[in-house]
C-alpha positions as a LaTeX table, in Angstrom:
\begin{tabular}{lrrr}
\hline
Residue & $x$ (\AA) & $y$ (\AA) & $z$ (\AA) \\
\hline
Unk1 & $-24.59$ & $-146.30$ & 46.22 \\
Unk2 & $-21.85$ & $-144.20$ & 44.62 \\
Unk3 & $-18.67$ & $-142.70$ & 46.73 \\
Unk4 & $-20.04$ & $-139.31$ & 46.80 \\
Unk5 & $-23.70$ & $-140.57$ & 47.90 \\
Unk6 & $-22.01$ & $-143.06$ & 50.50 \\
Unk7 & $-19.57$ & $-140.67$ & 52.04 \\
Unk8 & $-22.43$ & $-138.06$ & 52.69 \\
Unk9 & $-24.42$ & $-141.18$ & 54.47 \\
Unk10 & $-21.02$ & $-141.37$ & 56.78 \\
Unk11 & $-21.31$ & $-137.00$ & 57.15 \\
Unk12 & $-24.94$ & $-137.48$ & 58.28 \\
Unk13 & $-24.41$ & $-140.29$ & 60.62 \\
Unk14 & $-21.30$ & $-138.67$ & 62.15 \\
Unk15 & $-23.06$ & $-135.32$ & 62.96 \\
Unk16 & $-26.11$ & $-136.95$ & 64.31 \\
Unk17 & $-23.77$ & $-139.20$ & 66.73 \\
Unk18 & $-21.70$ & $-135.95$ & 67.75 \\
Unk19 & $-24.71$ & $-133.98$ & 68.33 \\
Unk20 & $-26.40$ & $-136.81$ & 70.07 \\
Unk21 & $-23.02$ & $-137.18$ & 72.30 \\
Unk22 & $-23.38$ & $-133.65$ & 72.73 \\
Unk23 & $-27.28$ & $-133.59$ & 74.37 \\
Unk24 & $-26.31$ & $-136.57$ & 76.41 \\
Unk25 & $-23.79$ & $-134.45$ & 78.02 \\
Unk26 & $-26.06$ & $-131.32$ & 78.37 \\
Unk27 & $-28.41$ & $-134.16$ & 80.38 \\
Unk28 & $-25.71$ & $-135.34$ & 82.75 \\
Unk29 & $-24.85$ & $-131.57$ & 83.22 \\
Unk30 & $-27.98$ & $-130.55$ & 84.03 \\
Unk31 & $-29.00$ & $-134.20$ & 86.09 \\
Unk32 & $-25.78$ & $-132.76$ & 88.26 \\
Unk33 & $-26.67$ & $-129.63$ & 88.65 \\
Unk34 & $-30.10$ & $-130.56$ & 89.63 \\
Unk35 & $-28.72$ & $-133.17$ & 91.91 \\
Unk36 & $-26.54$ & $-130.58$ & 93.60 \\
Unk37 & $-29.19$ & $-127.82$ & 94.19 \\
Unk38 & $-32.32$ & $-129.88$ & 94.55 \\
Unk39 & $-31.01$ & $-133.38$ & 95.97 \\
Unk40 & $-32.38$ & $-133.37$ & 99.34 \\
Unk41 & $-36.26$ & $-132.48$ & 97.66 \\
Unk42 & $-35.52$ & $-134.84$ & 95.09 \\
Unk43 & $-34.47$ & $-137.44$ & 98.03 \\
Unk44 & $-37.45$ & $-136.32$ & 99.65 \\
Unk45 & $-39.75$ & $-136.97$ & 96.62 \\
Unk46 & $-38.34$ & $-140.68$ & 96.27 \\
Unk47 & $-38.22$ & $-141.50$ & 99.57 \\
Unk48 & $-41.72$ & $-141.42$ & 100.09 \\
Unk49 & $-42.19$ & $-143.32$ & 97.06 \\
Unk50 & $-39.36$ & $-145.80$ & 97.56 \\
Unk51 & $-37.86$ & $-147.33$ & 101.01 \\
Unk52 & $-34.46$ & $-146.04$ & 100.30 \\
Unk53 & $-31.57$ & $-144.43$ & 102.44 \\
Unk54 & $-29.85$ & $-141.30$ & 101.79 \\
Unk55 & $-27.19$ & $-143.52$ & 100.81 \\
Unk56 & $-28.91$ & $-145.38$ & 98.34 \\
Unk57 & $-30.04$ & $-142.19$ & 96.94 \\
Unk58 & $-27.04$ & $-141.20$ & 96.49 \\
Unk59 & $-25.76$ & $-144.61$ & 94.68 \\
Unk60 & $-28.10$ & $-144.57$ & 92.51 \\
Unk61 & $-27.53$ & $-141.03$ & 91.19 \\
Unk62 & $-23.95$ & $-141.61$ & 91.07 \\
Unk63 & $-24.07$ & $-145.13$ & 89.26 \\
Unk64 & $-26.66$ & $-143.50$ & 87.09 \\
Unk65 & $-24.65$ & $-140.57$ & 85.87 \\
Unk66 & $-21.79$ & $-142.85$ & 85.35 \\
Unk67 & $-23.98$ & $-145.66$ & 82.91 \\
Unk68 & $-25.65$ & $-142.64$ & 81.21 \\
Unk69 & $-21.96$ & $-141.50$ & 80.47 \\
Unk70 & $-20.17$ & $-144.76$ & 79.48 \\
Unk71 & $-23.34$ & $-145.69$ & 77.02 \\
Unk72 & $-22.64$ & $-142.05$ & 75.45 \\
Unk73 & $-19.06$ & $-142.71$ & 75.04 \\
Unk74 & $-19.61$ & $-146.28$ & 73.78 \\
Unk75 & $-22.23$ & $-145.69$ & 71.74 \\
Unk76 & $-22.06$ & $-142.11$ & 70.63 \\
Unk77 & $-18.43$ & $-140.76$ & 70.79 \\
Unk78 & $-16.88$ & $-144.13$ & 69.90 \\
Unk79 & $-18.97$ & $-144.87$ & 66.93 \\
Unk80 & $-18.81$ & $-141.00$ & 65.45 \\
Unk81 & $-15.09$ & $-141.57$ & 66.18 \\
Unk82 & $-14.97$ & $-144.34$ & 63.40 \\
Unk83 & $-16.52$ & $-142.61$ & 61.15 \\
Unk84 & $-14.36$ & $-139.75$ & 61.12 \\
Unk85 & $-11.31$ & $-141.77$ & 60.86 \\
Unk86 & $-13.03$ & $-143.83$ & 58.18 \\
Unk87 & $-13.78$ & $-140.78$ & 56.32 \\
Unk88 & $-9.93$ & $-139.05$ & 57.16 \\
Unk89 & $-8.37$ & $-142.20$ & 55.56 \\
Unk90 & $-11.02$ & $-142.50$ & 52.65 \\
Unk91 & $-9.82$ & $-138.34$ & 52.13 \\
Unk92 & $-6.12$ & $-139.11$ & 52.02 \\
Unk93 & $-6.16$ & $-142.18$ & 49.74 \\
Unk94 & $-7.96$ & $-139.95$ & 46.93 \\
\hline
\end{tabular}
């Protein structure tokens, strides 16, 4: 793979992690939003599936937002991150 070929391999990968990033945190924004308007239906709806408290319901939105949100981070904005930097000090030695 030549330098050219290999750097626009690191341009592809870095807008697909950004834009990935990106829709993860359209989800979370709109898992809130639905969470804020519709979270007694939606505790409703699972409580009739599920034996769980309001409580619970409200863990496990919380704790689910907040693992949705460190995976993007860790696996999205960290890695696209990288690549940037890789491809900023790959610029400047040239």
């Amino acid at each position: 793979m030549h330098k050219g070929e290999h750097n626009n391999l690191l341009e592809s990968l870095s807008a697909i992690f950004v834009t990935c990033f990106l829709l993860t945190f359209a989800l979370l924004l709109f898992w809130f939003i639905f969470y804020l308007v519709g979270g007694e239906w939606g505790y409703k709806i699972h409580s009739k599936w599920f034996e769980l408290s309001r409580h619970d319901y409200d863990l496990l939105n919380y704790f689910g937002m907040a693992f949705v949100k460190l995976c993007a981070i860790m696996f999205f904005l960290f890695p696209y991150l990288s690549i940037r930097l890789l491809l900023r000090r790959e610029k400047i030695n040239r």
